[in-house]
MINUNU-291303 format. One record per residue: residue number from 0; z, x, y of N, C-alpha, C in turn. Coordinates in Angstrom, 2 decimals, always signed. Example, Ala and Ser with C-alpha at 12.3 -4.5 7.8 and 13.67 -1.06 7.14 Angstrom:
<atoms>
<num:0 | nw:+7.80 | nu:+13.19 | nv:-5.69 | caw:+7.80 | cau:+12.30 | cav:-4.50 | cw:+7.80 | cu:+13.20 | cv:-3.30> .
<num:1 | nw:+7.08 | nu:+12.85 | nv:-2.25 | caw:+7.14 | cau:+13.67 | cav:-1.06 | cw:+7.87 | cu:+12.90 | cv:+0.03> .
</atoms>
This chain:
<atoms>
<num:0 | nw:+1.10 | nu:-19.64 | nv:-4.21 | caw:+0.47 | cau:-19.74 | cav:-2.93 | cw:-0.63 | cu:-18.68 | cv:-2.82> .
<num:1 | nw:-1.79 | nu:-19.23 | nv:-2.64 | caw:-3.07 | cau:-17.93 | cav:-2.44 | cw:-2.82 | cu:-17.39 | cv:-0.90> .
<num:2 | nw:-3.57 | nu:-15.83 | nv:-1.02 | caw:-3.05 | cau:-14.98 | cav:+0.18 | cw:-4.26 | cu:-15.83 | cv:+1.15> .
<num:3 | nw:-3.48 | nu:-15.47 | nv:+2.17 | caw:-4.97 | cau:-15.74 | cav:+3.01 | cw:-6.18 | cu:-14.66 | cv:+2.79> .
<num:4 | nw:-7.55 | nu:-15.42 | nv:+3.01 | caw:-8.96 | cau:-15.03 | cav:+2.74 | cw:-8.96 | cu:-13.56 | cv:+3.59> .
<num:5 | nw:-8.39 | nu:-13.15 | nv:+4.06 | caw:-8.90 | cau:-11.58 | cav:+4.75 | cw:-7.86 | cu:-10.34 | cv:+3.88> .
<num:6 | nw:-6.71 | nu:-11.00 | nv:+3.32 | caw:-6.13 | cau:-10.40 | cav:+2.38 | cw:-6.79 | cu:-9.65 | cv:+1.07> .
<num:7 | nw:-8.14 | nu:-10.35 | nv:+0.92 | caw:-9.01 | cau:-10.50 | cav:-0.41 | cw:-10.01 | cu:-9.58 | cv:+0.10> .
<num:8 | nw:-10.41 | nu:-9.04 | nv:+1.53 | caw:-11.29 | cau:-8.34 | cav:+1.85 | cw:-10.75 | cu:-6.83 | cv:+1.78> .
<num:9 | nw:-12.02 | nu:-5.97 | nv:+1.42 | caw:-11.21 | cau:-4.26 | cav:+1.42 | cw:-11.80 | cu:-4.01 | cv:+3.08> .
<num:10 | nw:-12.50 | nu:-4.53 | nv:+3.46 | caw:-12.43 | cau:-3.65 | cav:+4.79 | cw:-11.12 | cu:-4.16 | cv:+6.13> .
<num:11 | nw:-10.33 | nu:-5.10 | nv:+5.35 | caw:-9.76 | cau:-5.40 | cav:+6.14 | cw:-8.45 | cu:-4.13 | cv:+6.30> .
<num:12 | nw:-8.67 | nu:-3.18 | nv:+5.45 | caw:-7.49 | cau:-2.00 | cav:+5.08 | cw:-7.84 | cu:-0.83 | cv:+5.79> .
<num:13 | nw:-6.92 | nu:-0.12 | nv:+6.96 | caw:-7.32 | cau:+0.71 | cav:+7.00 | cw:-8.15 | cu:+2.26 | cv:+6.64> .
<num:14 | nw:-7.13 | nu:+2.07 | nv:+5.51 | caw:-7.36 | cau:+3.75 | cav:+4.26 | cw:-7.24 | cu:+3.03 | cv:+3.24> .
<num:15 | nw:-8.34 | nu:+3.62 | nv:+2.43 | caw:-8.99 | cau:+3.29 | cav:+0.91 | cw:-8.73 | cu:+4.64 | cv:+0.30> .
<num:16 | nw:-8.42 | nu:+4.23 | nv:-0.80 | caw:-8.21 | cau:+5.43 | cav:-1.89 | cw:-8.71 | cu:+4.87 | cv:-3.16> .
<num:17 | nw:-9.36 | nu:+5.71 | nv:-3.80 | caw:-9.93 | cau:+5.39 | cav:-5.22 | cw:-9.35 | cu:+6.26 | cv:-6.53> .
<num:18 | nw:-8.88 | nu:+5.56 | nv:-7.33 | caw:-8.26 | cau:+6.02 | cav:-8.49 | cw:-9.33 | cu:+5.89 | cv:-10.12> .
<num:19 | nw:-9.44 | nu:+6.63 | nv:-10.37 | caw:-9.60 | cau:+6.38 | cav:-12.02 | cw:-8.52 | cu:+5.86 | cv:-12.96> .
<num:20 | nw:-8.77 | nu:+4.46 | nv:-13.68 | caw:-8.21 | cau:+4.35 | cav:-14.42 | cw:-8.30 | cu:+5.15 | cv:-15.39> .
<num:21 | nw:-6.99 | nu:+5.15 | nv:-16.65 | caw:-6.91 | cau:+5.65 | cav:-17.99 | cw:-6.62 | cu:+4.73 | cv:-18.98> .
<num:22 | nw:-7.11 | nu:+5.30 | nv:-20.11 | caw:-7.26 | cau:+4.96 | cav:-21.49 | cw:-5.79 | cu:+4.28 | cv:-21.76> .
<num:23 | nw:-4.77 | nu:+5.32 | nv:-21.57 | caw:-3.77 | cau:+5.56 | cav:-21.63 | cw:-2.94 | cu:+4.14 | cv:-20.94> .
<num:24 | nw:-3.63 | nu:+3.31 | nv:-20.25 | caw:-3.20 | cau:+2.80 | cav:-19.46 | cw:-3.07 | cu:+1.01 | cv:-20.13> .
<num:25 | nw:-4.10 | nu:+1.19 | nv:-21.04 | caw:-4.33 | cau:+0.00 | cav:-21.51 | cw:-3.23 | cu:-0.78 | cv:-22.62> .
<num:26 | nw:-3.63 | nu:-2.17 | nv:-22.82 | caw:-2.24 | cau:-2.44 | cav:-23.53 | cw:-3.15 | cu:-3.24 | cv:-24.47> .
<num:27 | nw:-2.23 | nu:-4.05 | nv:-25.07 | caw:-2.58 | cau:-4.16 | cav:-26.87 | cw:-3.92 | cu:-5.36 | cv:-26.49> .
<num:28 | nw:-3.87 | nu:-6.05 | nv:-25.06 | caw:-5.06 | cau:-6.93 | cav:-24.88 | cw:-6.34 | cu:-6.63 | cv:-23.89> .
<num:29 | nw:-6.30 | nu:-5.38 | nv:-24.00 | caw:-7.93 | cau:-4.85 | cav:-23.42 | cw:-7.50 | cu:-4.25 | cv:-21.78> .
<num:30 | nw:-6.58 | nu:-4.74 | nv:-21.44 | caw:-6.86 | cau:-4.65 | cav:-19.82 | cw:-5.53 | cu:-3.58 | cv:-19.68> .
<num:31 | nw:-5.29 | nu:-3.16 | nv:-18.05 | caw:-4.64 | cau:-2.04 | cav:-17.78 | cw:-3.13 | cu:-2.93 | cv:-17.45> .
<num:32 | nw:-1.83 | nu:-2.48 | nv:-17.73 | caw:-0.85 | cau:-3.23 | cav:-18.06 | cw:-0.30 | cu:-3.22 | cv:-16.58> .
<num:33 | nw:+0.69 | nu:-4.16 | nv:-16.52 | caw:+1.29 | cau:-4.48 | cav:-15.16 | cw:+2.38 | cu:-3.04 | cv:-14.64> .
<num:34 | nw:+2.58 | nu:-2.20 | nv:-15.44 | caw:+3.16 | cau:-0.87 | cav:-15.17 | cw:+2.41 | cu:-0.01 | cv:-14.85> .
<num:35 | nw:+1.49 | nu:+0.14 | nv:-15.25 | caw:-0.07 | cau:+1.29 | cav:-14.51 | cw:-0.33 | cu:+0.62 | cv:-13.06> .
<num:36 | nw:-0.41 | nu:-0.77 | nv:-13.43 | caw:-1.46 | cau:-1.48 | cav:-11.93 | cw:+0.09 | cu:-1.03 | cv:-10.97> .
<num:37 | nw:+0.96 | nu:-1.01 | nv:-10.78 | caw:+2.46 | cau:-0.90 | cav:-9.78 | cw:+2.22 | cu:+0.84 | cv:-9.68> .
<num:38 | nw:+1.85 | nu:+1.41 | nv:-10.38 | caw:+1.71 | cau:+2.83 | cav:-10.73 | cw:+0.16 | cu:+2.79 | cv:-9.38> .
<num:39 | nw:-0.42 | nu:+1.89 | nv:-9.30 | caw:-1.35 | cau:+2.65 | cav:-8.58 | cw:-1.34 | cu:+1.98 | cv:-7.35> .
<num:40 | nw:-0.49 | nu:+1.32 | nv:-7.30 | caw:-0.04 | cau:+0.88 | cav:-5.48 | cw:+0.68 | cu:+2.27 | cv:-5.24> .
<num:41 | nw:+1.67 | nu:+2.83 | nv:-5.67 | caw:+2.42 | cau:+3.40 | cav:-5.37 | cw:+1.55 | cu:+4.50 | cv:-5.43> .
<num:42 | nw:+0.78 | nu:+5.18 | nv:-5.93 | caw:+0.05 | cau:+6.44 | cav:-5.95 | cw:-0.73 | cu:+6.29 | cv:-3.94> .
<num:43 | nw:-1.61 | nu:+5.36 | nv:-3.95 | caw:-1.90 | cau:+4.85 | cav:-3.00 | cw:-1.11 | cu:+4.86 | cv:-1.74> .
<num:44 | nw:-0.06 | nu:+4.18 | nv:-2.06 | caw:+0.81 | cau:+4.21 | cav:-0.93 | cw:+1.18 | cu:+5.82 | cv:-0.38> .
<num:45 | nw:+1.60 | nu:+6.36 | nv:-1.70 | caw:+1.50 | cau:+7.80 | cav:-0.96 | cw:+0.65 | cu:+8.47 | cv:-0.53> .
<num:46 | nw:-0.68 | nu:+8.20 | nv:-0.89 | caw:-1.04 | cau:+9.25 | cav:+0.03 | cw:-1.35 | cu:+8.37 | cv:+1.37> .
<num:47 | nw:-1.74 | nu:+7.09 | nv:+1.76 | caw:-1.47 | cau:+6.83 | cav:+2.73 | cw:-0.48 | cu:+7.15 | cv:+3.62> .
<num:48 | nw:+1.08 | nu:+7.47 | nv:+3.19 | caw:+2.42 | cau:+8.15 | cav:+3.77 | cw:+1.78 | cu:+9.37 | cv:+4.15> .
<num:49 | nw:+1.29 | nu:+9.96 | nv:+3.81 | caw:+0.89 | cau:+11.63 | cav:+3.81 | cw:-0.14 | cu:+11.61 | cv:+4.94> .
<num:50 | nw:-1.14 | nu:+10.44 | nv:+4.99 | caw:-1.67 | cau:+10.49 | cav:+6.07 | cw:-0.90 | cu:+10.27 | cv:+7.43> .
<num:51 | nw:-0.18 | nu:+9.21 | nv:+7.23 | caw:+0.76 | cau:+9.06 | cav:+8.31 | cw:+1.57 | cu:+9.77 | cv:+9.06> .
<num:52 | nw:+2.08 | nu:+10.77 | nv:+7.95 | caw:+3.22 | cau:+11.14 | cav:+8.19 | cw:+2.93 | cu:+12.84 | cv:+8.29> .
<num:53 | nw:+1.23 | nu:+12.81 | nv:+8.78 | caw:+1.13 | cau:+14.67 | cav:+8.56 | cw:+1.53 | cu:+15.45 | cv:+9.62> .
<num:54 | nw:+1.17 | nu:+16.43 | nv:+9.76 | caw:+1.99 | cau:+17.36 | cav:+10.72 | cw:+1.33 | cu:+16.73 | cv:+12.01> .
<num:55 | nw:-0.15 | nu:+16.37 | nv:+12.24 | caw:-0.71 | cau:+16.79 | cav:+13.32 | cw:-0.13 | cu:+15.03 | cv:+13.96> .
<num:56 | nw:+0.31 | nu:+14.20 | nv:+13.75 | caw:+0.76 | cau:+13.10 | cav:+13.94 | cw:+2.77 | cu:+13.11 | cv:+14.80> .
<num:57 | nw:+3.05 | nu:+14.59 | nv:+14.55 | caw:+4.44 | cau:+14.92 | cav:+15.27 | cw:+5.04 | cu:+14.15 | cv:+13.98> .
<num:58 | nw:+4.80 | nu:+13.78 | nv:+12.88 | caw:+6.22 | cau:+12.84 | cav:+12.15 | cw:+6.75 | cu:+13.48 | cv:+11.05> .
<num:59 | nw:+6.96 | nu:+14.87 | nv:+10.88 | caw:+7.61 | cau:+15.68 | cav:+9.68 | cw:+8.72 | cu:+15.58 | cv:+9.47> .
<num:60 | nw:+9.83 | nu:+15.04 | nv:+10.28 | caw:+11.17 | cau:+15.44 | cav:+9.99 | cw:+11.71 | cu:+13.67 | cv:+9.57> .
<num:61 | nw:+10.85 | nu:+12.46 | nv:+9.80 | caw:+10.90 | cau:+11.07 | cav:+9.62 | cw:+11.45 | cu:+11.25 | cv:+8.26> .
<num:62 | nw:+13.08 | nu:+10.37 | nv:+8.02 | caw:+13.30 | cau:+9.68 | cav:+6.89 | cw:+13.04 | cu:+8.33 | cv:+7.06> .
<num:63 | nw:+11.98 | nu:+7.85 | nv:+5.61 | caw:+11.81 | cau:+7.12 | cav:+5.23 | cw:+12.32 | cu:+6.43 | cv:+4.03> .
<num:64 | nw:+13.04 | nu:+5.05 | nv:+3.67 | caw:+13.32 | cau:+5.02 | cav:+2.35 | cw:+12.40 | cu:+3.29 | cv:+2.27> .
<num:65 | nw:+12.12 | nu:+3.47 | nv:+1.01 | caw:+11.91 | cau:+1.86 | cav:+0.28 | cw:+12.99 | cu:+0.57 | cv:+0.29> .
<num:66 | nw:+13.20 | nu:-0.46 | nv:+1.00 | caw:+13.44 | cau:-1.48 | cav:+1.12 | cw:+12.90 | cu:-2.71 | cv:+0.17> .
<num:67 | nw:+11.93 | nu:-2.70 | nv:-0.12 | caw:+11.44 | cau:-3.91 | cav:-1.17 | cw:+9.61 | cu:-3.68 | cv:-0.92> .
<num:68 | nw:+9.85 | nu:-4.45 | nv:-2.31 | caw:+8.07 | cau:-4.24 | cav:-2.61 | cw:+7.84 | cu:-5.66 | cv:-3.52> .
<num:69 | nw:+7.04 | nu:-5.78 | nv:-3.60 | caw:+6.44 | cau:-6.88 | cav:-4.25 | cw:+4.54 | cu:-6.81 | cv:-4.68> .
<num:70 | nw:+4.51 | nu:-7.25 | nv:-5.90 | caw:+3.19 | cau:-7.17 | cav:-6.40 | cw:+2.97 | cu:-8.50 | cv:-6.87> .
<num:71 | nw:+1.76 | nu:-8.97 | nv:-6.24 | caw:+0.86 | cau:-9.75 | cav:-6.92 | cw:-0.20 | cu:-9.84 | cv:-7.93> .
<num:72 | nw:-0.51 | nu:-10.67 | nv:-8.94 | caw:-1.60 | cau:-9.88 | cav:-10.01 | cw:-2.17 | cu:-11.20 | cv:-9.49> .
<num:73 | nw:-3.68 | nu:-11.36 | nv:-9.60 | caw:-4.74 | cau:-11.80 | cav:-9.46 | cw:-5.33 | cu:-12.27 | cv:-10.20> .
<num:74 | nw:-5.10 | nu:-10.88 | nv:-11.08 | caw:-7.05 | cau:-10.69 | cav:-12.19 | cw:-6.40 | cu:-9.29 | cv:-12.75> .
<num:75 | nw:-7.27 | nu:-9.85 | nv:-14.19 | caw:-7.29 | cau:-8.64 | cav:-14.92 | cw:-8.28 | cu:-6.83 | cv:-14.16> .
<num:76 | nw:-7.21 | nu:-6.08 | nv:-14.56 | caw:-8.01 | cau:-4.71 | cav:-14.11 | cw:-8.35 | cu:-4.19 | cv:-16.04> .
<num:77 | nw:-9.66 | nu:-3.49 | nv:-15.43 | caw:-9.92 | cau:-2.99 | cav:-17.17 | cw:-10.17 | cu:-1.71 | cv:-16.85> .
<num:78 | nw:-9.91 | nu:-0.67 | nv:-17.78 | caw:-10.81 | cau:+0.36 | cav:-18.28 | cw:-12.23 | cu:+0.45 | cv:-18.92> .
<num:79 | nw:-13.13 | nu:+1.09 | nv:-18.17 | caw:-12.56 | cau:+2.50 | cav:-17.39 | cw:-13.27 | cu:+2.41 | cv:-15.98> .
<num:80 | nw:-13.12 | nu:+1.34 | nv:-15.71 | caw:-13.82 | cau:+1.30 | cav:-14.34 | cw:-12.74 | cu:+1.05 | cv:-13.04> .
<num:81 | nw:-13.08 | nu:+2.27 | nv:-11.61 | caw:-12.41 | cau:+2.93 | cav:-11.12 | cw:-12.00 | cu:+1.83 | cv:-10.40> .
<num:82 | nw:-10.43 | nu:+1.80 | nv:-9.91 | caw:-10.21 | cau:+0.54 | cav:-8.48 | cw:-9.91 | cu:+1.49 | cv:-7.69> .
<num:83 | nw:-9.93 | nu:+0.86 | nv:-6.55 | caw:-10.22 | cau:+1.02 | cav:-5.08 | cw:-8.84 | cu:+0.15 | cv:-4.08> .
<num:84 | nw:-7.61 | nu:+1.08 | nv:-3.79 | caw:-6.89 | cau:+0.21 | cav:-2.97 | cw:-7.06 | cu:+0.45 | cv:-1.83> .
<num:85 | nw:-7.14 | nu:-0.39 | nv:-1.19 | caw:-6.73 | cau:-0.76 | cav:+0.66 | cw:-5.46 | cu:-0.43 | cv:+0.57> .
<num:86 | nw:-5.04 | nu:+0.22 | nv:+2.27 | caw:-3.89 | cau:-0.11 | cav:+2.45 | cw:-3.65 | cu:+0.14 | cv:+3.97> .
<num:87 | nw:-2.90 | nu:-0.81 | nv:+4.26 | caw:-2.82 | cau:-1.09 | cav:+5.86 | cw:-1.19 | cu:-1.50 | cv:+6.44> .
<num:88 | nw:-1.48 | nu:-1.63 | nv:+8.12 | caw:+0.52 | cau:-1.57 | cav:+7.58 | cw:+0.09 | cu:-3.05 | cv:+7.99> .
<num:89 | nw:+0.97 | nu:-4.13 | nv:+7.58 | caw:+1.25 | cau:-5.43 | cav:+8.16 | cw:+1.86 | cu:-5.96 | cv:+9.43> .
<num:90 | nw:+2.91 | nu:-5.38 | nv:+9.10 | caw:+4.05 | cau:-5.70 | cav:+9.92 | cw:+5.03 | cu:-4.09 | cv:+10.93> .
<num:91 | nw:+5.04 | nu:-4.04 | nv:+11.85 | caw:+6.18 | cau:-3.28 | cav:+12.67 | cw:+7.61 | cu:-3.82 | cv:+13.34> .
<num:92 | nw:+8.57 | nu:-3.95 | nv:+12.69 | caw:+9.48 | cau:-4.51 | cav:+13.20 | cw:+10.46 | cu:-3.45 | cv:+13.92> .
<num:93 | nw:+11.88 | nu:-3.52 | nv:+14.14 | caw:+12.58 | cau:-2.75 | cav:+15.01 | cw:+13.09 | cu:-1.91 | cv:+13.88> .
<num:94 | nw:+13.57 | nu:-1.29 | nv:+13.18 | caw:+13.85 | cau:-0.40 | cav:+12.38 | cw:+12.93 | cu:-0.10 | cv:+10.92> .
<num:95 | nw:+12.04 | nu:-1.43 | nv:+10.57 | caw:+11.42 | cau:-1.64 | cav:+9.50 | cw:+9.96 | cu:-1.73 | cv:+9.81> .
<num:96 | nw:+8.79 | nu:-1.19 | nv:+8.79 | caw:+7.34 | cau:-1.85 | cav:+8.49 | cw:+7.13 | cu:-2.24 | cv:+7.37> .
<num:97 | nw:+6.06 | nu:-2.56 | nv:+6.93 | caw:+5.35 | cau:-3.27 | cav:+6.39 | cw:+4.33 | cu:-2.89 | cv:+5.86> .
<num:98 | nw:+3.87 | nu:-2.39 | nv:+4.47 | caw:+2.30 | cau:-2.06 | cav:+4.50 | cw:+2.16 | cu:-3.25 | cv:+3.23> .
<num:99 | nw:+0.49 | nu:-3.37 | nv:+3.79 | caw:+0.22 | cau:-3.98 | cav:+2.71 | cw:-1.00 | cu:-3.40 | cv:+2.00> .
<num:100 | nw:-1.40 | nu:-4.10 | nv:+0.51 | caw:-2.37 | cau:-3.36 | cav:+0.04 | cw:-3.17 | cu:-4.05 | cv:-1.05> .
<num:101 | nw:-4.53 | nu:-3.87 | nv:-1.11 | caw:-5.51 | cau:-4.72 | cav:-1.52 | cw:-5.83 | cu:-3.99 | cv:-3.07> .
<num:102 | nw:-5.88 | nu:-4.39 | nv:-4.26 | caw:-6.31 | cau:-3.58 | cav:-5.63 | cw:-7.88 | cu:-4.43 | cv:-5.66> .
<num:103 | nw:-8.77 | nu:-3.67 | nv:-5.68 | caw:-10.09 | cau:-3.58 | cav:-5.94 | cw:-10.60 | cu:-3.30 | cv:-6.92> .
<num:104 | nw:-11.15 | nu:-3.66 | nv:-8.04 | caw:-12.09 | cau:-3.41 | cav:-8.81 | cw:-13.17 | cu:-4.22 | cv:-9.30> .
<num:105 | nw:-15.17 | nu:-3.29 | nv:-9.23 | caw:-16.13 | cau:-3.86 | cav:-9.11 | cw:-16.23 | cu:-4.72 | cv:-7.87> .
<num:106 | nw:-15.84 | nu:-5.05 | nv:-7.00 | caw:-15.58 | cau:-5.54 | cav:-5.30 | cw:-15.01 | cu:-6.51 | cv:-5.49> .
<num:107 | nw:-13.93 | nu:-6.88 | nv:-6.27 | caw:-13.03 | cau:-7.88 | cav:-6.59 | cw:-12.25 | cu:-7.83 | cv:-6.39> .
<num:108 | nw:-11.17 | nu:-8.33 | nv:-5.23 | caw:-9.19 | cau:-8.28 | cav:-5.58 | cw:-8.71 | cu:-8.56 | cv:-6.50> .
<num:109 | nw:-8.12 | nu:-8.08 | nv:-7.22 | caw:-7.64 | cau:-8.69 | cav:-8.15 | cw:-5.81 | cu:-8.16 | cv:-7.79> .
<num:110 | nw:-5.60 | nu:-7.92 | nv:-6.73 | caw:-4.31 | cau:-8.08 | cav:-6.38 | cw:-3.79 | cu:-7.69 | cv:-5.05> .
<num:111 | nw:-2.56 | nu:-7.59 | nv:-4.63 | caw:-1.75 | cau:-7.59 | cav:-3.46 | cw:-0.41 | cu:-6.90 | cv:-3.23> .
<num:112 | nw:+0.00 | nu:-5.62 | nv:-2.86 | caw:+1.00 | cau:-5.19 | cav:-2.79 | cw:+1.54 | cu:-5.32 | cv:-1.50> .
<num:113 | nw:+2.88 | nu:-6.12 | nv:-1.52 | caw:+3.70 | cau:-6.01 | cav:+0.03 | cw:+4.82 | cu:-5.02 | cv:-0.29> .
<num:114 | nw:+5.17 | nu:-3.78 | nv:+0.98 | caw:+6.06 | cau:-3.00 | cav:+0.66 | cw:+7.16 | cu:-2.85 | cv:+2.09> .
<num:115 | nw:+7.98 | nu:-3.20 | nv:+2.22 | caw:+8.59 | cau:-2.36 | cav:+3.62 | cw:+9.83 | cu:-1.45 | cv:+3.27> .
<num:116 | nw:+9.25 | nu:-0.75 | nv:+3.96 | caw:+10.36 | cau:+0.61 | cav:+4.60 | cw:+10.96 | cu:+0.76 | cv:+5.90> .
<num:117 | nw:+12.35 | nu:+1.15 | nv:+5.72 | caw:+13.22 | cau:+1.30 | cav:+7.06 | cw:+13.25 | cu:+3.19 | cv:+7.17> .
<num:118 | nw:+13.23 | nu:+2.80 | nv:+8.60 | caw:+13.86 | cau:+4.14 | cav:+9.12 | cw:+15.40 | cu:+4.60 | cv:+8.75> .
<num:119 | nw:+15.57 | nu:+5.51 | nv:+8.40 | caw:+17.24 | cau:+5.87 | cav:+8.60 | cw:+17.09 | cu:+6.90 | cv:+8.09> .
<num:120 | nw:+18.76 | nu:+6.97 | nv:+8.54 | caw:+19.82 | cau:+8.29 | cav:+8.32 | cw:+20.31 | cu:+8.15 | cv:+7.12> .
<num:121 | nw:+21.23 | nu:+9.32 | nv:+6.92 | caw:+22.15 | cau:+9.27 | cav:+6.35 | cw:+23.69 | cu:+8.20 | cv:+6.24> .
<num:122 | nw:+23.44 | nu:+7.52 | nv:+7.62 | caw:+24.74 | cau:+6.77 | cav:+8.23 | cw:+23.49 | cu:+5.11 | cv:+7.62> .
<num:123 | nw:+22.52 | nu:+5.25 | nv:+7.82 | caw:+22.04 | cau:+3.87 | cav:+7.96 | cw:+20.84 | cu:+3.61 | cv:+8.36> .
<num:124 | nw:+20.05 | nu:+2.63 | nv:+8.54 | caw:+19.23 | cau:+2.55 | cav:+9.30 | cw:+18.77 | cu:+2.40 | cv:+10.97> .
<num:125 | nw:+17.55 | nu:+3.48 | nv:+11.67 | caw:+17.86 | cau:+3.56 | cav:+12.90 | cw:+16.27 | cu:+2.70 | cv:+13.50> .
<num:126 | nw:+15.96 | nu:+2.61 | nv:+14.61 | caw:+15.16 | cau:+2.13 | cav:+14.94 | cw:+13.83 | cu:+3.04 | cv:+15.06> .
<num:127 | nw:+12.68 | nu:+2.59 | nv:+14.83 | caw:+11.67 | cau:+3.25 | cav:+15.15 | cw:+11.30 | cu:+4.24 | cv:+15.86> .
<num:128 | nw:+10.80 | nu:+5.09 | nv:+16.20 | caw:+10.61 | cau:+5.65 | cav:+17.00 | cw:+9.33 | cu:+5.05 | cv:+18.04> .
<num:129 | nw:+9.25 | nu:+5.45 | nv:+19.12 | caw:+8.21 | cau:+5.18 | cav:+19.94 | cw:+6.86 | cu:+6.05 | cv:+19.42> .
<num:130 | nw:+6.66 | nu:+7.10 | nv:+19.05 | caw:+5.94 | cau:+7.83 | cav:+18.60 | cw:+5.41 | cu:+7.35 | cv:+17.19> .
<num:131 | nw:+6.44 | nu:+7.18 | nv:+15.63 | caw:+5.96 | cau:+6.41 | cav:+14.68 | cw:+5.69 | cu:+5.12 | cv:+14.91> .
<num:132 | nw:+5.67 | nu:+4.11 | nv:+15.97 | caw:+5.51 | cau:+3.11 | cav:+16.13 | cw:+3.77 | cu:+3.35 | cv:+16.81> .
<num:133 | nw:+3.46 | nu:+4.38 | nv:+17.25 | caw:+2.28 | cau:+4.25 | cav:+17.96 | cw:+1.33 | cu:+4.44 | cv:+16.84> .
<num:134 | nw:+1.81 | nu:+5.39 | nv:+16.02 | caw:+0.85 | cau:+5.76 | cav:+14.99 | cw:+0.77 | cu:+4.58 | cv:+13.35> .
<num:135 | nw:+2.02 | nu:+4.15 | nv:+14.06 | caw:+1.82 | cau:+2.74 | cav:+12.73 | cw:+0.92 | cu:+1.52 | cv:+13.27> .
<num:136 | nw:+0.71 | nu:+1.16 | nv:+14.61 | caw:+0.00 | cau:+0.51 | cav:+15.11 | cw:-1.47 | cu:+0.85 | cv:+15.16> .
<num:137 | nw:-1.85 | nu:+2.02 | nv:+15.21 | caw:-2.87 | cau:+2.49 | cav:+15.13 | cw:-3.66 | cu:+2.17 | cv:+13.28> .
<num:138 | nw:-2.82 | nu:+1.38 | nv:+12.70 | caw:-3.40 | cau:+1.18 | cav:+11.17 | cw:-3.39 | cu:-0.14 | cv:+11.04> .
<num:139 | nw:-2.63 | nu:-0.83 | nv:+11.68 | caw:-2.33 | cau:-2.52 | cav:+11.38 | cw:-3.73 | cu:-2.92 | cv:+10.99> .
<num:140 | nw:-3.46 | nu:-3.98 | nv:+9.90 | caw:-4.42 | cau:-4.71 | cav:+9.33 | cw:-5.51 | cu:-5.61 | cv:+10.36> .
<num:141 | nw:-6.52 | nu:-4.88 | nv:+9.95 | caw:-8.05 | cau:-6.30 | cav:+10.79 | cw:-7.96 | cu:-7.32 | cv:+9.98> .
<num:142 | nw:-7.01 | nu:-8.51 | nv:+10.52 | caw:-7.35 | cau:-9.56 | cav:+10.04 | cw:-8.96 | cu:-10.19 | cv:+10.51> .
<num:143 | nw:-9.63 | nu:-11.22 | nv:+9.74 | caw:-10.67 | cau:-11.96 | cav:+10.10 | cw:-10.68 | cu:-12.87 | cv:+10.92> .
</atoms>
């Protein structure tokens, strides 16, 4: 199933981060392997967390854990030319979000990361806060 057409756009992402690929990264058929490309959602994703989650936002003491992720491949990514992920949240639900995230390279998608995370404790998962809920809304994706 193709994503919908605003999925494929980078300005539809709040925060962009740009990575250099590596050499290191490549596999026996020219292009960067499906373990680097998951390697750079997740690089991405964090520092998007870091934006989210900085001091001046009140959210330091927030546990967050990973719930599920999912990657789409597109298109080949090559070395050594740099991609560019989007990343935006999707979804806010009552204990859980949603980010999603666009892999860019040369102004091309060539993929799609869906990730959600729940709030919780130690006992479990708790509901949002009113406060991380304002500041996760403040990123939701511009659809077209």
């Amino acid at each position: 199933m193709k994503p919908p057409a605003w999925r494929l756009d980078a300005a539809a992402y709040s925060h962009a981060f740009a990575l250099q690929t590596r050499y290191r990264d490549e596999d026996g058929l020219g292009h960067i392997n499906n373990n680097a490309v998951a390697g750079f959602y997740d690089e991405a994703r964090s520092r998007f967390m870091q934006h989210i989650f900085s001091p001046k936002n009140g959210l330091e003491r927030v546990r967050i854990v990973t719930a599920d992720s999912y990657v789409r491949f597109m298109g080949e990514v090559f070395h050594p030319d740099e991609v560019l992920i989007g990343s935006a949240i999707l979804r806010i639900g009552n204990a859980s979000f949603q980010i999603g995230q666009g892999l860019f390279q040369n102004g091309r998608c060539v993929g799609i990361c869906d990730t959600t995370f729940v709030q919780a404790t130690e006992h479990g998962s708790v509901p949002i806060s009113d406060r991380l809920r304002t500041v996760l809304e403040s990123h939701l994706v511009k659809e077209a």
